[in-house]
C-alpha positions in Angstrom: 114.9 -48.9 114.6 115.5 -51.6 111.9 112.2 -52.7 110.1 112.0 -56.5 110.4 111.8 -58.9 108.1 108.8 -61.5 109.0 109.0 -63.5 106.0 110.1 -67.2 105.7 111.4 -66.5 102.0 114.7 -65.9 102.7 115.4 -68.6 105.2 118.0 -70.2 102.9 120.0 -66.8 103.7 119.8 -67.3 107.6 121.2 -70.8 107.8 124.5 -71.1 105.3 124.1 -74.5 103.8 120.3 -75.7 103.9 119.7 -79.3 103.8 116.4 -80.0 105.5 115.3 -83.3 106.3 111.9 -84.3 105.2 110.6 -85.4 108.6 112.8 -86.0 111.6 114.7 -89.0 113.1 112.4 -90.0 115.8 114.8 -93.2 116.2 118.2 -90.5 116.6 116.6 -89.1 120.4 118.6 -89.9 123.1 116.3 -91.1 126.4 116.3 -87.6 127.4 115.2 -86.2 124.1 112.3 -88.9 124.1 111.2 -86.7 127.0 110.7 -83.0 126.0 107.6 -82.0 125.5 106.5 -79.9 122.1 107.4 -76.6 122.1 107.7 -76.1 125.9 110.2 -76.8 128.7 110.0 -78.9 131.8 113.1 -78.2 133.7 112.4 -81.1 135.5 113.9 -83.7 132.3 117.6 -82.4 133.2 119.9 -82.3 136.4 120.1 -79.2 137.3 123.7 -79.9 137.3 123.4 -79.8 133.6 122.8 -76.4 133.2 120.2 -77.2 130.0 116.8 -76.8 129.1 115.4 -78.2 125.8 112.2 -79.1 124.3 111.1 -80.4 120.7 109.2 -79.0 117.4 107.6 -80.9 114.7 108.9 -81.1 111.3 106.6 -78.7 109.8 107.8 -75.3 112.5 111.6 -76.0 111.2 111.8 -73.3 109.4 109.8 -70.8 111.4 111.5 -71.9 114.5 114.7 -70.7 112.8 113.3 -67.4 111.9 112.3 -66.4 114.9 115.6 -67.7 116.6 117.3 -65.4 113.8 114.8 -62.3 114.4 115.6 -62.8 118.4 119.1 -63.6 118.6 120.6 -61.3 115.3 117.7 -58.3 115.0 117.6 -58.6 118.7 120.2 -58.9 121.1 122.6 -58.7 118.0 121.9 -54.7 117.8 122.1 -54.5 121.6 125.3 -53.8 123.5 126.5 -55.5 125.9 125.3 -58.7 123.9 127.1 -60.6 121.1 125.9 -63.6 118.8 127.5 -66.2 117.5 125.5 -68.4 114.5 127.1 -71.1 113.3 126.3 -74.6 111.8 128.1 -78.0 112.6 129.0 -79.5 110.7 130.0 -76.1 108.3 128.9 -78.3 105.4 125.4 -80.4 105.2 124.8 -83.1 103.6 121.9 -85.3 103.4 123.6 -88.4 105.7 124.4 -86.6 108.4 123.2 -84.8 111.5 123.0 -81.3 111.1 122.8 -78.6 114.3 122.6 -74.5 114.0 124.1 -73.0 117.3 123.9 -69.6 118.2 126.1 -68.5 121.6 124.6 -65.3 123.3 127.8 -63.6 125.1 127.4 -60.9 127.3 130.5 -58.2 127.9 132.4 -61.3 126.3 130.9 -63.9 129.0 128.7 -67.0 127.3 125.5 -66.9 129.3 124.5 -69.9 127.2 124.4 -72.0 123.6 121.2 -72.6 121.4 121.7 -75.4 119.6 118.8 -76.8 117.7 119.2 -80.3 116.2 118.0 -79.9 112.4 117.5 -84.2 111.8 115.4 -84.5 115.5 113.8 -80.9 116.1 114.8 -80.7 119.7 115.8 -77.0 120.5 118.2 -76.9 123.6 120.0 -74.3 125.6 123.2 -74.8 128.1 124.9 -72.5 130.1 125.3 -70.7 133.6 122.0 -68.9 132.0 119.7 -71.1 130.3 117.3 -70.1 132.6 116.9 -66.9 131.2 116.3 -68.8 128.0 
């Protein structure tokens, strides 16, 4: 089995093009956003229609909040067949003006069960798909 890496050091490797805000955009949360409690879901804040589940993180669990997203997703179910990752960032390129998301789509025997995306300016972490449950 791989030995994992627990370290924040090399988070600049895991996301491609780091620009991290100093604090997030509060005033950039949709009425839904405003919802979401810290680091825990209520599936009660979407439609079940929607197929998502989200909550937010504070400014200061960025970065660990991506490592363990990388340890889970990549060191995970990235070494596990039937599963395949996708990581990517949108836009491809940061800069400071913009908002800035890392996505990571966890496919099963080619099938998306469901997207991360976590929203780098606001902190909210969300997941959408026939799965997010599972989530």
């Amino acid at each position: 089995m791989k030995k994992l890496d627990l370290f924040l050091t090399n988070i600049d490797k895991i996301i491609q093009n780091p620009v991290y805000p100093v604090y997030f955009l509060k005033k950039t949360l949709g009425a839904k956003a405003k919802q979401l409690a810290y680091e825990q879901i209520d599936p009660k804040v979407y439609d079940t229609q929607a197929r998502m589940v989200a909550f937010r993180i504070k400014r200061e669990r960025l970065e660990p909040w991506i490592k363990a997203l990388h340890i889970l997703y990549y060191d995970h179910y990235g070494q596990t067949d039937p599963f395949t990752v996708k990581w990517y960032d949108e836009p491809t390129e940061w800069t400071d003006d913009e908002n800035k998301t890392t996505c990571i789509d966890l496919m099963k025997n080619d099938q998306l069960l469901y997207k991360v995306t976590l929203f780098i300016n606001t902190g909210v972490v969300q997941a959408q798909g026939n799965n997010n449950q599972t989530f």
